[in-house]
N, C-alpha and C positions, 0 to 999 in steps of 0.2 A: 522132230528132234526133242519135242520137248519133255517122248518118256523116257528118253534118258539122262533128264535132270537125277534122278533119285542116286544114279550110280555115277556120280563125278566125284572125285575127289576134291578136297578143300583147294587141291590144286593140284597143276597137269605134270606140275614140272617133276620129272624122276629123279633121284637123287641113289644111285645104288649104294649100296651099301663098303662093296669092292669096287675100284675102278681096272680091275687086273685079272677079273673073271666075266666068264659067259653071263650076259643080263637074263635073268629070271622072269622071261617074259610072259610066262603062265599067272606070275604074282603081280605083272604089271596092268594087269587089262581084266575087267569083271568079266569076257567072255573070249574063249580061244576064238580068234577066227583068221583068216590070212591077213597076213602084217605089209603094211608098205609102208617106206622109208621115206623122206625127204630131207637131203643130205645140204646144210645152208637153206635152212627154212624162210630165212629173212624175216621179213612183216607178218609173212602168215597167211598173206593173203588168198595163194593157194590150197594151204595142206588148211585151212579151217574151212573151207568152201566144199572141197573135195571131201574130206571127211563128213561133212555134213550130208554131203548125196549120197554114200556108199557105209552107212551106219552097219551093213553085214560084213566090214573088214577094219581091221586096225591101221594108225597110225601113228608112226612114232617122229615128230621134227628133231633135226638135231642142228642146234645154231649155236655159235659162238660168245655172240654180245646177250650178254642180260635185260638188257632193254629192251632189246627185241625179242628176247624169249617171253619176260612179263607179258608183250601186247601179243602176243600169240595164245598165252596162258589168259589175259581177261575174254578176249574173241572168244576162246571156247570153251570156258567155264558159261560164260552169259548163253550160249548156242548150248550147253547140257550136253557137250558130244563126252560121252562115257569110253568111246574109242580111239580120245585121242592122249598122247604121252607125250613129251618134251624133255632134251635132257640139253643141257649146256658143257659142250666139249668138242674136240678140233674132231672133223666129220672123218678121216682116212682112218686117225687112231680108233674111231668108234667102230666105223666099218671092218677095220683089220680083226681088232681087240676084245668089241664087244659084243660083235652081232652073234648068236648061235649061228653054227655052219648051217646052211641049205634053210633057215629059216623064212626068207625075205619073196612075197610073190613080185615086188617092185620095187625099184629103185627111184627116188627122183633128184635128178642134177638140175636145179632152173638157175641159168645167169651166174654160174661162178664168179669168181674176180680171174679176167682173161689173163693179169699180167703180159699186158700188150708190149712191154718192153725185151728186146732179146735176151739182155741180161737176166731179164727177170722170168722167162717163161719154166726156168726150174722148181719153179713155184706153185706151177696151177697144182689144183687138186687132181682131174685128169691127167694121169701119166700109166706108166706099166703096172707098177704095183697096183696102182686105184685097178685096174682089172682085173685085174689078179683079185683082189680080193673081192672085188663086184663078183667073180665068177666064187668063190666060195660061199659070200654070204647067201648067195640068192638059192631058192628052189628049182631043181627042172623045170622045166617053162617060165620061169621067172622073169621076168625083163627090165631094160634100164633104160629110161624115158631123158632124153636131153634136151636143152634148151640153151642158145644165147645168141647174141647179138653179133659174135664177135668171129668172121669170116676164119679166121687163120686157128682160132681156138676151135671152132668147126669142123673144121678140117683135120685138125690134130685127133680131135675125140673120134671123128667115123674111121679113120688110119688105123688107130691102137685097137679097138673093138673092132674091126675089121682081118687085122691080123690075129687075133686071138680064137685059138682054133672053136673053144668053147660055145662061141657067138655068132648068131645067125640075126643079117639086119631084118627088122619089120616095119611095122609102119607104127605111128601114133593112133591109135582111137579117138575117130573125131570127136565123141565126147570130152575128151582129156583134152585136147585141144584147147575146148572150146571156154576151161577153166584157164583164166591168164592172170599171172599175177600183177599186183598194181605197178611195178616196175617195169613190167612185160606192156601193158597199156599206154603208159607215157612212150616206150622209148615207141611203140607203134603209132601215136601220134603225132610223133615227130616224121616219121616216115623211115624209119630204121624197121627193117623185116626181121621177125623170129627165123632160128635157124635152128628147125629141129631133127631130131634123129632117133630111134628106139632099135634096141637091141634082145634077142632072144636068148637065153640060156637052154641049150641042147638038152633035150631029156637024154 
């Protein structure tokens, strides 16, 4: 990784110029290559790990808190990954608003907020729309990688991408796997199981 110190920018995080047009993602990355998303990037401790092994594809996080965008931005400005971008903003609007159509070869969903409450399940970010427009952003063959702890939020995600005619279930790549993030470690310490599930976009 370390020949791609020369091409990092001062810093990862994107700031577009519009927030109400297609992201100019030729202008965002020294080199076209297939793009993968991870949508609620948290700590980081995924998409900087994973970027780091796969330097022949782009990535772009997209997290909410500033805080945690920064220590994603020191992780891989110090790691020299020249394929990785950051942008701070609610992940559906991004996904809906700003991804180019058919650009994305992956999705990643790790450990959303379940909104474990009934009241509150109006809330997750998985819902109809979210696939809806998972099915536009992505490319044919594209796929959407999921991940959480949380049985009943599980079950809602394989239902909706299951009825959506667009999608066909796959499996995860044991390699992907086998990247966990640090939040993914603890709750498995505890003896709480990952509950994953991936998804194909039909050519």
């Amino acid at each position: 990784m370390i020949g791609q110190a020369s091409n990092a920018p001062a810093s990862l995080i994107y700031q577009p110029d519009c927030y109400v047009e297609r992201l100019p993602l030729e202008q965002m990355f020294p080199v076209a290559q297939p793009l993968e998303v991870e949508l609620g990037a948290g700590d980081g401790s995924f998409l900087a790990r994973f970027a780091a092994l796969h330097p022949e594809r782009n990535f772009l996080g997209v997290e909410r808190l500033l805080g945690r965008l920064r220590k994603i931005d020191r992780k891989g400005r110090r790691a020299g990954l020249a394929n990785l971008r950051l942008m701070r903003i609610e992940a559906f609007y991004f996904l809906e608003y700003l991804l180019p159509r058919g650009s994305v070869s992956a999705l990643h969903v790790y450990f959303p907020d379940p909104w474990p409450k009934r009241r509150h399940k109006k809330n997750r970010l998985i819902n109809e729309p979210f696939v809806s427009s998972a099915s536009k952003a992505l490319a044919p063959g594209g796929e959407v990688y999921l991940r959480t702890d949380n049985a009943d939020y599980f079950a809602q995600m394989n239902e909706l991408f299951a009825a959506h005619a667009a999608f066909a279930r796959t499996s995860t790549p044991d390699e992907l796997a086998a990247v966990i993030t640090d939040f993914e470690r603890d709750f498995n310490a505890q003896g709480i199981p990952t509950l994953r599930a991936a998804y194909r976009l039909k050519s």
